[in-house]
N, C-alpha and C positions, 0 to 999 in steps of 0.2 A: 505442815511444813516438811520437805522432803530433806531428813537427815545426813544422807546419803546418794552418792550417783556414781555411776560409772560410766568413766570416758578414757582416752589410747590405754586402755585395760590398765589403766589407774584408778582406785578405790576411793572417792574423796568422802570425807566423814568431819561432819563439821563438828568442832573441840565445843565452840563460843565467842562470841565477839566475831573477829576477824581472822580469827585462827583456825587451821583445818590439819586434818590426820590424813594423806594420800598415803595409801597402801599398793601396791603391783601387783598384779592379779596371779602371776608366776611365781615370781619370786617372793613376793611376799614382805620386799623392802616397805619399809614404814618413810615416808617425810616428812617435815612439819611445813608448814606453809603460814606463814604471817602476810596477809593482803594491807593490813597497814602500814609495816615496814615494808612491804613489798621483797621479800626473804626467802629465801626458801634454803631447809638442811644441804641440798644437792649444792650450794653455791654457784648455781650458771645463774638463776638471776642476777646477783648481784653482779658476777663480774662482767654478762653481755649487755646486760641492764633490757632483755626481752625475756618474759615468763617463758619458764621451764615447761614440758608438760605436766610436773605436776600443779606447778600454778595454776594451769590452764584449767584442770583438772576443779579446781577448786575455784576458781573465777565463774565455770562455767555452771558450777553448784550453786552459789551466788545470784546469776542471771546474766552479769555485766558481761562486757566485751573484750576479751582480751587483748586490743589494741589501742583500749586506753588508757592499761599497765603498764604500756613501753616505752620505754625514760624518751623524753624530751629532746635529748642529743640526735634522735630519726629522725625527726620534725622538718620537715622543709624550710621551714623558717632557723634552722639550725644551721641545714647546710646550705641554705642561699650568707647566712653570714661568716658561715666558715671561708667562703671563696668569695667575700665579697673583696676581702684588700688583693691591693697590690703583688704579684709576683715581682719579685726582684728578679732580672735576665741576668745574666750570667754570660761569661768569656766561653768559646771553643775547646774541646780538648786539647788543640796544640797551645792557647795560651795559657795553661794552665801552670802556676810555678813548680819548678824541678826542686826536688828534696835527694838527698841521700839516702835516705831509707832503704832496704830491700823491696821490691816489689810484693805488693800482698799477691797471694794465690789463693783461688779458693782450695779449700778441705779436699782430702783424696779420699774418692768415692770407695767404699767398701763394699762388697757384695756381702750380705749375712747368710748365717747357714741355714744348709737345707735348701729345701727346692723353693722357689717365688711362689706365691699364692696369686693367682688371676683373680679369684673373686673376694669382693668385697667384704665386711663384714658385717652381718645382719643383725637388726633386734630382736629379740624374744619375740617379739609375737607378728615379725614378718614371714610372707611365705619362704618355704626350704624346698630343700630339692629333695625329689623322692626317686630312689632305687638311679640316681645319678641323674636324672632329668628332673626340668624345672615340668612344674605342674604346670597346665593346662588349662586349670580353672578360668571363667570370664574372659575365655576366649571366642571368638567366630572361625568357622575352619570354613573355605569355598575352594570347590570344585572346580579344578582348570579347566575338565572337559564342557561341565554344562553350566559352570558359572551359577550352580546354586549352593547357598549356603547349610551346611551342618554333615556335609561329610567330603572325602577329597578324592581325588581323580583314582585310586587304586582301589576306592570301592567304591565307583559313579556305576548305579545297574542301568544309563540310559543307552541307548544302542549305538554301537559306535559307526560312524557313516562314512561311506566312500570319499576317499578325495577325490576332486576335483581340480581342473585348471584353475578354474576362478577363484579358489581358496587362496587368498594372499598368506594364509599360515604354512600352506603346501606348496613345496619347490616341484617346480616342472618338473625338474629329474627323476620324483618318485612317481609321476601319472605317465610319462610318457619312457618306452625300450630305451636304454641308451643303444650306442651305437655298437658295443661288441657281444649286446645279446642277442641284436639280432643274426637274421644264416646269413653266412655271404654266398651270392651266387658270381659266378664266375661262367659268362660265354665265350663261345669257344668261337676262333677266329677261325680265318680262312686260310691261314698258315698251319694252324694243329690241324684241320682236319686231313692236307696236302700232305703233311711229316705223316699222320694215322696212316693214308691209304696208301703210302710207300713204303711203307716198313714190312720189311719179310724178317721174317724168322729163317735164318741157317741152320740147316739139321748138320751134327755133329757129325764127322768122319770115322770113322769104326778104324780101329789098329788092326 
């Protein structure tokens, strides 16, 4: 018989009976686990009335399935009779009876000090961020140039190819000159050349 298991890096260690000793594998917190009373030290069984992980923890050292520790009140047969009566309807907000009272208001929002925190808060034994970035691990990275997987477009060694018109990726604009790269030519009419062959040059008068 296996005294012992580890599961979400919870230690479970059977006492006797139906009782177990979960230990964290970090931390090193102890719980007790009662699978009769269905209990656990941490109190979230009891008050969500679904196994803790350390129950789990201990269910699973057992054999059983931990989803036939979770109280009754989940049961679909619970909540088809929860909503099986009658809604009572109800008047509009304009007919509602007028009171004297002062109007309630919600609470005035406070900002707390220091800067807002964006992320989350994590458990001991989920992934962290290292040197300011999230790991990478059991990731796939692919290649925009050559669409293969396990490395990315800034280090693809496959050769890189001419555009094309037919390239729906590739805008005409970069395969074909626009229009002020190319030379302009300019012919010459039958008027400049009539102004060229009439035009003399005056030599200047001497004092």
């Amino acid at each position: 018989m296996i005294d012992s298991v580890l599961i979400f890096n919870r230690f479970a260690t059977w006492a006797g009976g139906l009782k177990f000793e979960v230990t964290h594998l970090h931390f090193l917190d102890k719980f007790v686990v009662d699978l009769d009373k269905r209990t656990c030290s941490c109190n979230f069984w009891e008050l969500v009335g679904i196994p803790c992980r350390h129950a789990v923890a201990a269910i699973n050292m057992k054999g059983d399935d931990p989803t036939t520790y979770v109280h009754d009140y989940y049961s679909k047969v619970y909540y088809q009779g929860c909503y099986d009566q009658v809604i009572s309807p109800i008047n509009g907000q304009n007919k509602w009876p007028k009171t004297n009272f002062p109007e309630i208001l919600p609470p005035q929002f406070k900002h707390g000090p220091g800067r807002p925190k964006k992320l989350s808060k994590r458990e001991p034994d989920e992934e962290r961020m290292e040197n300011g970035k999230w790991s990478r691990a059991h990731t796939t990275t692919r290649c925009k140039r050559c669409l293969q997987v396990g490395h990315n477009k800034r280090t693809c060694k496959a050769p890189v190819a001419a555009p094309t018109v037919d390239d729906p990726a590739v805008s005409i604009n970069e395969v074909l000159p626009t229009q002020s790269s190319q030379a302009t030519v300019v012919e010459p009419t039958a008027a400049s050349i009539e102004l060229s062959q009439t035009t003399v040059a005056t030599p200047k008068k001497s004092v």
